[in-house]
C-alpha positions as CSV (number, residue, x, y, z in Angstrom):
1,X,-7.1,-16.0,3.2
2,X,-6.2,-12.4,1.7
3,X,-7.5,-10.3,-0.5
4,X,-6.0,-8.5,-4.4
5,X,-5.9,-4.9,-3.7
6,X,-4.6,-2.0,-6.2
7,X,-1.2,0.2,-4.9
8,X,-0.5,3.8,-6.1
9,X,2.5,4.9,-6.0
10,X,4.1,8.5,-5.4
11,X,4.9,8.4,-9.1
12,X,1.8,7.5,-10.6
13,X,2.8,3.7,-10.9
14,X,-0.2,1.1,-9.9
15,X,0.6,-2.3,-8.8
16,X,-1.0,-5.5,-7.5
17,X,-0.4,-6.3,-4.0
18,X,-1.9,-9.5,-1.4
19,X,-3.0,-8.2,1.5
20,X,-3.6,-10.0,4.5
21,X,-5.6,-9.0,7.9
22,X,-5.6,-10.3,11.2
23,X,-9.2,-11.3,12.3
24,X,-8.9,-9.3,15.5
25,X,-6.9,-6.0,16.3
26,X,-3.7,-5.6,14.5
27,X,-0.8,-5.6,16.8
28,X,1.4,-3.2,13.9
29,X,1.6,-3.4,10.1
30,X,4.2,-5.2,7.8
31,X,5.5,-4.4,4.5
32,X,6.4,-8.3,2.9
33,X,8.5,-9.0,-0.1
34,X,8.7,-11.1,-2.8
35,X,11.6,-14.0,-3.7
36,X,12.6,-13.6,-7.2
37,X,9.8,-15.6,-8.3
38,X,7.1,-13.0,-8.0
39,X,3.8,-13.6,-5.7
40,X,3.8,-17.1,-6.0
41,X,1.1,-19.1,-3.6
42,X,4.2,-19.7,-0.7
43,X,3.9,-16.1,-0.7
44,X,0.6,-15.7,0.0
45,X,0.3,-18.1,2.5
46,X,3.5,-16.6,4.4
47,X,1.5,-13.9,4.6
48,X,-1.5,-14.9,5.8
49,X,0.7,-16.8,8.5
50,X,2.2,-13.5,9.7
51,X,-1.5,-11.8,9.8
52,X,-3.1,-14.8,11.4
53,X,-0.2,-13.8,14.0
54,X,-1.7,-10.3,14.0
55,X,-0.4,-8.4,11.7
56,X,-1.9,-6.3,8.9
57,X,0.6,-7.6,6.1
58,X,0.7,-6.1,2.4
59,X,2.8,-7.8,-0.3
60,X,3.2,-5.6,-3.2
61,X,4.1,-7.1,-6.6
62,X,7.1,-5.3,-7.3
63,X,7.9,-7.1,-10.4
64,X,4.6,-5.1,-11.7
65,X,7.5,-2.5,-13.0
66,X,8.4,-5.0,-16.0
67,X,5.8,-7.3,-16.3
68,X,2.7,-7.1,-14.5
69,X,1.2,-10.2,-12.8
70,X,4.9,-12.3,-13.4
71,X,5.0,-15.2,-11.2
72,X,8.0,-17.4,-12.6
73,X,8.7,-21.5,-11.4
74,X,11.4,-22.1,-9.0
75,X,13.8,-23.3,-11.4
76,X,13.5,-19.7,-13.0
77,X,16.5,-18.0,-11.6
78,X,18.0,-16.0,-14.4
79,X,15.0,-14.5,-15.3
80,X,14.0,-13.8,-11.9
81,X,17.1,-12.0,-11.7
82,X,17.3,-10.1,-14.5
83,X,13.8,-8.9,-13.4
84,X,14.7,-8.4,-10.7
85,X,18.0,-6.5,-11.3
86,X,16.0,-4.3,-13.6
87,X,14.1,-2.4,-11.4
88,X,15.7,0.9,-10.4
89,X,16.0,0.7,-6.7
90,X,14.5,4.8,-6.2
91,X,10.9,3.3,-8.1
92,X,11.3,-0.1,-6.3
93,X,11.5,1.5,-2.8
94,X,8.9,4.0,-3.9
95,X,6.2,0.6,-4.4
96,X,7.6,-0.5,-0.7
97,X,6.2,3.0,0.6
98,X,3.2,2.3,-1.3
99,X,2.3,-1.0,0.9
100,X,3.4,0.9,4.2
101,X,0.9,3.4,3.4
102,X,-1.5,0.6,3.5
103,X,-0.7,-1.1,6.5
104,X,0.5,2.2,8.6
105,X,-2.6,2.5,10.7
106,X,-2.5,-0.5,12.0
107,X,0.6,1.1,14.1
108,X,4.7,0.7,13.8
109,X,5.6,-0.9,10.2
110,X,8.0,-3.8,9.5
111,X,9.2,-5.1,6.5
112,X,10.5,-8.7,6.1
113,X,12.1,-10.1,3.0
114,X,12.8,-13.0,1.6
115,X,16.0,-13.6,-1.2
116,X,15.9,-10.5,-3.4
117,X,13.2,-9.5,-0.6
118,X,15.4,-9.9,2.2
119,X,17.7,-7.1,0.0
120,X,15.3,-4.8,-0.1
121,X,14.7,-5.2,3.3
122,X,17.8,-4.1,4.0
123,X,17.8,-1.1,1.9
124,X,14.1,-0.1,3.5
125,X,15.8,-0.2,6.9
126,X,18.5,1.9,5.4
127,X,16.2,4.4,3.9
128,X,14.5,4.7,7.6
129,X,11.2,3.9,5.1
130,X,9.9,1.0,8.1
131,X,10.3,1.2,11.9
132,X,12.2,-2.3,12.0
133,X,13.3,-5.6,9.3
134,X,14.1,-8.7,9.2
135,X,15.7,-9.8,6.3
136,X,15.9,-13.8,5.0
137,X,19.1,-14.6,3.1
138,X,19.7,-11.0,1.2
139,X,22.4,-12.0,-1.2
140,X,22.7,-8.4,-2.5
141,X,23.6,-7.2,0.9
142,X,27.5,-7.5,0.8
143,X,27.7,-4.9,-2.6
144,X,25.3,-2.6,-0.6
145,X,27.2,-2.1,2.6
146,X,29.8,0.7,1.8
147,X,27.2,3.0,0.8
148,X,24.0,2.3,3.2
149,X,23.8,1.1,6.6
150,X,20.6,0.2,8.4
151,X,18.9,3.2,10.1
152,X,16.5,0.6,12.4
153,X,16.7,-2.3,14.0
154,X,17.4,-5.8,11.8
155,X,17.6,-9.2,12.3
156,X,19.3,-11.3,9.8
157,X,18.3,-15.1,9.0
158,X,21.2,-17.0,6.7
159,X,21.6,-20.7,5.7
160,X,25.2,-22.4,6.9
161,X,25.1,-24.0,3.3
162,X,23.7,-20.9,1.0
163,X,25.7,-21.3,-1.7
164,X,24.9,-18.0,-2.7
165,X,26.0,-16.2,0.3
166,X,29.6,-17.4,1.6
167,X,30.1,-17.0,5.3
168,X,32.7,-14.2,4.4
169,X,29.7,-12.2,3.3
170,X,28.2,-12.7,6.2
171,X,30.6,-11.1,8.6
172,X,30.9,-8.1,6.5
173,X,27.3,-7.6,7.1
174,X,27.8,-8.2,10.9
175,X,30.7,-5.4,10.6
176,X,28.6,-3.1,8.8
177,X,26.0,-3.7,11.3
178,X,27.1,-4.5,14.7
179,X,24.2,-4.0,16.2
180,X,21.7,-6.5,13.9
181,X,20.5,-9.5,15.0
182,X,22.3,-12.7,13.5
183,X,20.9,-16.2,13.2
184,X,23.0,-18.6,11.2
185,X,21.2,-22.2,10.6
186,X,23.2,-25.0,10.0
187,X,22.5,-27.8,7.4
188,X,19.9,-24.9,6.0
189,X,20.7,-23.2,2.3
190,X,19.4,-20.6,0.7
191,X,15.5,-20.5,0.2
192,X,15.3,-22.5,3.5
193,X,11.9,-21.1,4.5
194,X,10.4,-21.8,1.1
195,X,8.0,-24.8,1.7
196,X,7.5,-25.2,-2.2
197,X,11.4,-25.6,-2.9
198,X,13.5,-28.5,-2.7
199,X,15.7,-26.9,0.1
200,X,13.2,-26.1,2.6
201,X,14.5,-26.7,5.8
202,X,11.6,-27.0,8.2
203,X,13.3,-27.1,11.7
204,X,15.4,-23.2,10.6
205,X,11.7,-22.4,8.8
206,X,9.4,-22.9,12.2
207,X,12.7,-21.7,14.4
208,X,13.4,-18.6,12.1
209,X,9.9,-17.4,11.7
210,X,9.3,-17.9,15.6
211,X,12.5,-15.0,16.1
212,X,11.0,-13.4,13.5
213,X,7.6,-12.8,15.2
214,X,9.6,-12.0,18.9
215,X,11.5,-9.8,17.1
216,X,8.7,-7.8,15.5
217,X,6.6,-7.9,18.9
218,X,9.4,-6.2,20.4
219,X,10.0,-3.3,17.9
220,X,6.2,-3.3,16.6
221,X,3.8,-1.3,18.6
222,X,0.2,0.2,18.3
223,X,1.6,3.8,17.6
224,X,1.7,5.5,14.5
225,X,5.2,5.6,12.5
């Protein structure tokens, strides 16, 4: 179970955040974020997964620009988006190095996404903010690629029925990023690691999440970034 903690940013800006701790040594630190639904209780209890793993993990409430505290239902999408959407992505990547800062002593920082999150993500990795990512069904991705590419290592998790995310999309991404790690699940959509939504897929969520963690214990080391 995690704790509420208070974020500053470089600009001034405070925000809510979940952090998480392992009970032992941390074995690196890791920046998560937010579907478009805000920190709802999946959340938290995806972080405390990943820091019961042994990681120091710090979800920061990014929606705090607009609306402090907004957690929305999962039938909420065009709100979520037009939250979402609203941020400006200098100040939302400025709230990302604000949970780093947290979790930076405990060694190398990741950042893992999910959705929107898996979008910023990608754009942390392409800002060299985060020593690694893994990002979970970034729809925003494709419009991103001809003006940022990945600076760090990042492993990509997509559902073979997102409706959101055409397998067109996809390749792009793998073009643009010929080095990232791909993992495609079929019979999975989009939200498929989202144990509170109707198209969780638990076979690609324990598979996904078990890459997820060999991927981060291979980039994510007791060092400092």
């Amino acid at each position: 179970m995690g704790d509420w903690i208070q974020l500053t940013a470089d600009d001034g800006h405070t925000l809510a955040a979940y952090e998480a701790r392992p009970d032992e040594g941390a074995r690196g630190g890791l920046v998560m974020i937010q579907e478009i639904f805000g920190l709802t209780e999946q959340m938290q209890r995806c972080a405390d997964r990943y820091a019961g793993a042994g990681y120091h993990v710090v979800l920061p409430a990014l929606f705090d620009r607009v609306e402090p505290g907004l957690v929305l239902g999962y039938t909420e999408f065009e709100r979520g988006g037009k939250t979402a959407m609203s941020i400006p992505p200098p100040q939302m990547l400025i709230d990302v190095g604000a949970a780093r800062d947290v979790v930076k002593s405990a060694g190398r920082v990741g950042i893992i996404g999910y959705c929107w999150g898996g979008t910023v993500a990608y754009m942390a990795a392409s800002g060299q903010l985060v020593d690694c990512a893994v990002s979970y069904y970034g729809g925003g991705i494709g419009r991103l690629l001809e003006r940022m590419q990945p600076k760090v290592p990042v492993q990509y998790h997509f559902g073979a029925d997102d409706g959101f995310i055409p397998p067109e999309v996809i390749d792009q991404i793998r073009s643009a990023d010929p080095i990232g790690e791909f993992y495609v699940y079929e019979g999975a959509g989009h939200g498929f690691n989202c144990d509170d939504r109707d198209g969780f897929d638990e076979a690609a969520s324990q598979l996904s999440e078990k890459r997820s963690l060999a991927f981060l214990s291979r980039y994510l080391r007791a060092e400092p970034l």
